[in-house]
N, C-alpha and C positions, 0 to 999 in steps of 0.2 A: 528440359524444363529448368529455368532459372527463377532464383527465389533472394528478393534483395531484401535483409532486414531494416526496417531504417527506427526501428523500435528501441530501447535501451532496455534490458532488464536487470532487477534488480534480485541477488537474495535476501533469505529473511537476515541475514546477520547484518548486510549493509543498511536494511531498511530501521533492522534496534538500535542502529548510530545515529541515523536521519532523526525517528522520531523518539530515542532516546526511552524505548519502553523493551519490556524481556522478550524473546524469542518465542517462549511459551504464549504470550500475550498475542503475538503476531501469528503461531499459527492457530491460536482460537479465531481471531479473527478470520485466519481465510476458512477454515473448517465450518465456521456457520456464514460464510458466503458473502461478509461487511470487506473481506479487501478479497477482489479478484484476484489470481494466480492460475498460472500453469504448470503443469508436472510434468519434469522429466526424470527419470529414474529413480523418481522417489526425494527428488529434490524439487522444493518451489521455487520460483521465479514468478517477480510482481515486474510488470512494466513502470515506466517513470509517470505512463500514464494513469493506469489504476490508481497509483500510491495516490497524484495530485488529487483525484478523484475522491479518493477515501479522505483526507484532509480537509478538503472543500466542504464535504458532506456532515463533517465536525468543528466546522468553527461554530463558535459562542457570538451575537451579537446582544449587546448590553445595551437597554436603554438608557439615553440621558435623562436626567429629571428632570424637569422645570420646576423651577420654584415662584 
């Protein structure tokens, strides 16, 4: 059985560089389920995919005003 990754994972410490918030921050968020991860040995791991995911899911968009 062969098994090819072609997925990128991320941990939390590289993801608190990315989005520049605390590691406590990022594991609330997977703990209540806003950024997917997987566990291995008691360590997360976010794909490149989830993270874009979770970003996307939080942009702001601002109306313009007409005047």
């Amino acid at each position: 059985m062969s098994y090819k990754q072609t997925e990128e994972y991320l941990t939390v410490i590289e993801i608190t560089k990315i989005l520049r918030l605390s590691a406590l921050t990022i594991y609330k968020y997977i703990k209540e389920g806003k950024l997917l991860a997987i566990e291995f040995g008691g360590h997360y791991r976010v794909s490149r995919t989830s993270l874009q995911s979770f970003i996307d899911a939080h942009k702001v968009f601002i109306r313009k005003e007409t005047l």
